[in-house]
C-alpha positions in Angstrom: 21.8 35.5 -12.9 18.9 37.9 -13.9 16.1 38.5 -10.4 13.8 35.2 -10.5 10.7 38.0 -10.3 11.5 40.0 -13.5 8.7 39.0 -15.8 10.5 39.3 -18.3 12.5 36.4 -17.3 9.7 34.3 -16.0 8.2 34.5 -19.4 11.2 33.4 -21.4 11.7 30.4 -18.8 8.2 29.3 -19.4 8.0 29.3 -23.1 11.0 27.7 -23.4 9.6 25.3 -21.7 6.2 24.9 -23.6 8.1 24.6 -26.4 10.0 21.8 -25.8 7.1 20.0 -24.2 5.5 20.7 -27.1 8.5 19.3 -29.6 8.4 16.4 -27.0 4.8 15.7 -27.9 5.2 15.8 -31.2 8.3 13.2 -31.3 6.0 11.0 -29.5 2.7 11.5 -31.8 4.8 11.0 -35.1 6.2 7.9 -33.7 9.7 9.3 -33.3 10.4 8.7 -30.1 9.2 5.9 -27.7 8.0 6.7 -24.1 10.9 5.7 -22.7 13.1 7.4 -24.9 11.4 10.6 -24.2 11.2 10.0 -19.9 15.1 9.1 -20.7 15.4 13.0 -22.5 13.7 14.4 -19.3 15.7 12.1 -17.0 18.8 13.2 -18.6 18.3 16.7 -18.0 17.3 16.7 -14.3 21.0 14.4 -14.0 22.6 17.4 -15.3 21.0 19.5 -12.5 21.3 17.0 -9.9 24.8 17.2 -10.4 25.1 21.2 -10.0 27.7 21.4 -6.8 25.8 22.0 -3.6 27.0 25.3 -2.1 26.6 26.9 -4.8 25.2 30.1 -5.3 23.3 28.5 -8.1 22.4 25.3 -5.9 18.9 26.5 -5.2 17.6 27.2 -8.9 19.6 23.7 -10.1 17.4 22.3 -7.1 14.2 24.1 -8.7 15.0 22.7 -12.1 14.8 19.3 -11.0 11.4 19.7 -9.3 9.7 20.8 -12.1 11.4 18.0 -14.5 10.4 15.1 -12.3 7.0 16.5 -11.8 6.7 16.6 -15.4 7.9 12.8 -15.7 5.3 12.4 -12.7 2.2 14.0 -13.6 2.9 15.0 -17.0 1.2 13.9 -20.1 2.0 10.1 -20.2 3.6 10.1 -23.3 6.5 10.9 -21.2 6.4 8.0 -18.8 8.2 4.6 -19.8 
């Protein structure tokens, strides 16, 4: 796993992650998915993560990856709460 402070890295994680916000979004404004479909996309990912075995030298950035998801479900725009 590549230093969580290389900016290099950091950048890569984040657009990756604008961008499928962003294809998320536009499901939802071209009526393709519902919000509940799309909160059951984001719920399905963090599931993945929650189940990462704890011990793990990975356990702490599977941990990480959940936060941000369910903050997005949380706080997010609302097209992605049910």
């Amino acid at each position: 796993m590549s230093d969580p402070t290389d900016i290099k890295s950091v950048a890569a994680g984040v657009a990756a992650l604008s961008i499928c916000e962003s294809l998320l979004l536009a499901l939802s404004d071209l009526k393709i998915m519902k919000a509940k479909e799309l909160a059951g996309v984001l719920e399905d990912a963090a599931a993945v993560h929650r189940g990462a075995e704890s011990g793990t030298a990975s356990a702490a950035l599977h941990n990480e990856v959940v936060v941000v998801i369910d903050r997005i479900i949380a706080a997010g725009n609302s097209s992605f709460r049910p």
